[in-house]
Every structure is written in C-alpha cells, then in structure tokens.
C-alpha positions as a Markdown table, in Angstrom:
| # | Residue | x | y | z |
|---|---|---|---|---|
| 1 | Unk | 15.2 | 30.1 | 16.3 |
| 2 | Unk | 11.5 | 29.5 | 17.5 |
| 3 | Unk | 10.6 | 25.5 | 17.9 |
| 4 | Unk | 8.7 | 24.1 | 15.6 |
| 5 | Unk | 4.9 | 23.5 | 16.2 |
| 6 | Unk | 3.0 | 20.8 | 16.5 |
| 7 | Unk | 1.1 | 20.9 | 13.1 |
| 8 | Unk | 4.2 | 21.4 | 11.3 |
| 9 | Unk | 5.9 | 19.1 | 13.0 |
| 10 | Unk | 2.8 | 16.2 | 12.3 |
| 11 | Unk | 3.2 | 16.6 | 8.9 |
| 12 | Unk | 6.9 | 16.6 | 8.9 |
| 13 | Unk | 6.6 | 13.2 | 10.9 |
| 14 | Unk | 3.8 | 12.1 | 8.2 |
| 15 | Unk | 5.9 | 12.6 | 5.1 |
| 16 | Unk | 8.3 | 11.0 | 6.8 |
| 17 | Unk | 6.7 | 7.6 | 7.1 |
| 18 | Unk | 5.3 | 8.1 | 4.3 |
| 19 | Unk | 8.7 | 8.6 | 2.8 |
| 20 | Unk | 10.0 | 5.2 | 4.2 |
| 21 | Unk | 6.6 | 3.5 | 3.4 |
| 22 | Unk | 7.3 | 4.0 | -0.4 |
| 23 | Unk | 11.1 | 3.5 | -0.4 |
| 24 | Unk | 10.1 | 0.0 | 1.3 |
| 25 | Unk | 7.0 | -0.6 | -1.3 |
| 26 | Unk | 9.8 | 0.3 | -4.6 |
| 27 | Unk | 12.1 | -2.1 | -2.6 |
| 28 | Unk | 9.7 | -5.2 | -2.8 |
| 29 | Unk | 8.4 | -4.0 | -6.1 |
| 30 | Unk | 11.7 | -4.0 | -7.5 |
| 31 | Unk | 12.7 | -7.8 | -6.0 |
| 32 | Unk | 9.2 | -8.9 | -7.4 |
| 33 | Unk | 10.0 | -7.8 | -11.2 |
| 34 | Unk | 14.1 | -8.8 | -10.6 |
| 35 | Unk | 12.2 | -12.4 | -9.9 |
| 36 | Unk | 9.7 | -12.2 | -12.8 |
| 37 | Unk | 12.5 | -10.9 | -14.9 |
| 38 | Unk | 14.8 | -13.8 | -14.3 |
C-alpha cells in the first residue's frame, strides 16, 4: 500500500481540526443554551 502524500494528507490533518474545532464549538454552544434554558 503506497503512503499517503502530502496534499492528501494536509487536508486529512485539516478536516481533522476542523472536526475537533466544531465538536468543541457544539460543546460550549450546548452549555450556553443548558444555562439559558435553566
């Protein structure tokens, strides 16, 4: 199986961080409305 290369794996790294980035952002959106909520 031939290595990935370095463009493929730059965007693989970049939807990765991205990935985390929104699962972080719904996290704190989600505390914010549990707070407005109750």
């Amino acid at each position: 199986r031939k290595p990935l290369n370095p463009k493929a794996a730059s965007v693989f790294q970049a939807v990765g961080v991205v990935f985390i980035a929104g699962l972080m952002l719904f996290a704190v959106f989600g505390d914010i409305l549990y707070l407005i909520k109750h």
